[in-house]
TILUMKOL-285859 format. One line per 4 residues: for each residue x, y, z of N, C-alpha, C. Coordinates in steps of 0.001 Angstrom, whole numbers, plus 500000, padded with zeros to 6 digits. Example, Ala and Ser with C-alpha at 12.3 -4.5 7.8 and 13.67 -1.06 7.14 Angstrom:
// TILUMKOL-285859
513190:494310:507800:512300:495500:507800:513200:496700:507800 | 512850:497750:507080:513670:498940:507140:512900:500030:507870
//
This chain:
// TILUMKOL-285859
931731:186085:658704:930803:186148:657599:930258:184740:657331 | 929051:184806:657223:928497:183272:656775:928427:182908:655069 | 928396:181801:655080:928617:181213:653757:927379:181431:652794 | 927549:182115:651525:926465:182096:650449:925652:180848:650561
924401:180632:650870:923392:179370:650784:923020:179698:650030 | 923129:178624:648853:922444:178616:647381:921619:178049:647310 | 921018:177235:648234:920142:176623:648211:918877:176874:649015 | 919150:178134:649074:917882:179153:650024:916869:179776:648993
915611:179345:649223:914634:179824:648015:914503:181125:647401 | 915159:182259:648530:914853:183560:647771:916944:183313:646502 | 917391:182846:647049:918668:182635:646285:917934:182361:644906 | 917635:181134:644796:917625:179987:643730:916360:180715:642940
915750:181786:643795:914651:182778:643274:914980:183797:642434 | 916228:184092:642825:917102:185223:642296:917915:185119:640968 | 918767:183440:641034:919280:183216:640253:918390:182800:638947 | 917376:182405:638982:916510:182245:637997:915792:183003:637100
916035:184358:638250:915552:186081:637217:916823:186063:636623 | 917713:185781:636828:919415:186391:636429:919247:185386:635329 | 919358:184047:635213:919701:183262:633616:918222:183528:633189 | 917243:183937:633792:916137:184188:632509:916324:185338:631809
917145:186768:632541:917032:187873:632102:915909:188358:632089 | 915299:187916:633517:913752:188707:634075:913743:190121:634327 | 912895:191080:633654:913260:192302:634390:912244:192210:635443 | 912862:193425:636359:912082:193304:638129:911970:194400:638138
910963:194735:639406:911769:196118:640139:911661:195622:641299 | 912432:196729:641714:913344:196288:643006:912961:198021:644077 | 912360:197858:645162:912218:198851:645639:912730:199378:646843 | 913976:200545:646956:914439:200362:648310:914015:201258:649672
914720:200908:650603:914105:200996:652058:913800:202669:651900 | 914957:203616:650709:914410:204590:651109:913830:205408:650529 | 912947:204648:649676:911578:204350:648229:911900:204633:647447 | 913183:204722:646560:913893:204564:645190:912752:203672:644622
912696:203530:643449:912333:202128:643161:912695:202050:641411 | 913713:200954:641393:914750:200740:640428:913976:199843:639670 | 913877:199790:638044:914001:198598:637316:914782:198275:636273 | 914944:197105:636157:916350:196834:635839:916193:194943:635417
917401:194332:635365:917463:192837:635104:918725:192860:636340 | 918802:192047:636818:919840:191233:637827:920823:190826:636662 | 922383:191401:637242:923007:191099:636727:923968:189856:637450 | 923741:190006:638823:924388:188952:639101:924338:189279:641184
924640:188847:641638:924273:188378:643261:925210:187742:643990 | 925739:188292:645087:926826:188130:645873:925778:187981:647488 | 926680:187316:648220:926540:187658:650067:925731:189049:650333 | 926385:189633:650082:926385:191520:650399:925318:192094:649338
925518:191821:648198:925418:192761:647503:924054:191934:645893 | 923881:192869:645104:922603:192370:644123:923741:193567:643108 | 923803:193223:641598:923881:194452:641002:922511:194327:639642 | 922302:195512:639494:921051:195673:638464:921561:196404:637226
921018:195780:636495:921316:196803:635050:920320:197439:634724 | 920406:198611:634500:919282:199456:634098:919082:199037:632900 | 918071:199785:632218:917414:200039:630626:918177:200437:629482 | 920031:200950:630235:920724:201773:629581:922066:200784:629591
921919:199508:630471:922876:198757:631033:923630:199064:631831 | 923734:200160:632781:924184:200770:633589:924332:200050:634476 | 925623:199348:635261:925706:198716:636344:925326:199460:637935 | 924363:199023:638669:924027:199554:639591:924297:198835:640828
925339:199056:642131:925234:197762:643335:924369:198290:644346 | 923426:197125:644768:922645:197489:645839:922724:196507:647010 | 923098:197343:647917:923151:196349:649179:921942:196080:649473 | 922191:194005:649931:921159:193685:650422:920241:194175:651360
920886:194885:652507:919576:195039:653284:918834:196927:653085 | 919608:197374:652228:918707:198785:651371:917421:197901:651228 | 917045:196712:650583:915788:196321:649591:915009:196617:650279 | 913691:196922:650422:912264:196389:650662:911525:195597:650042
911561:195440:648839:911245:194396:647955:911372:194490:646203 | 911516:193173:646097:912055:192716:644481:911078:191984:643890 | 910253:192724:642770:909169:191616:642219:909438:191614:640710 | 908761:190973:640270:909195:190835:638510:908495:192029:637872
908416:192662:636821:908264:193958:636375:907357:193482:634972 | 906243:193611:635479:904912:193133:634198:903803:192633:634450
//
């Protein structure tokens, strides 16, 4: 397994929706398309909180894409 790079722009992209409490949506490979706030971001994994705070984990490579929601 390779090491979390935090210093990779979609990272430091990610972590910045997470302490702003940006909501996004997030749309996956098999056209779900979730919105929610980032609750927090691992190697593997993204989890989202819904509207209800509902913890949701989504593996990284489900995404197709994550944009800000507005």
């Amino acid at each position: 397994m390779s090491e979390f790079e935090t210093g990779l722009p979609s990272i430091r992209l990610i972590q910045s929706y997470i302490k702003d409490k940006q909501q996004i949506e997030l749309k996956l490979l098999t056209g779900d398309l979730l919105v929610g706030r980032i609750f927090w971001q691992d190697h593997n994994c993204l989890c989202l909180l819904d509207a209800s705070e509902q913890q949701i984990l989504i593996s990284r490579p489900a995404i197709a894409y994550l944009k800000v929601n507005g």
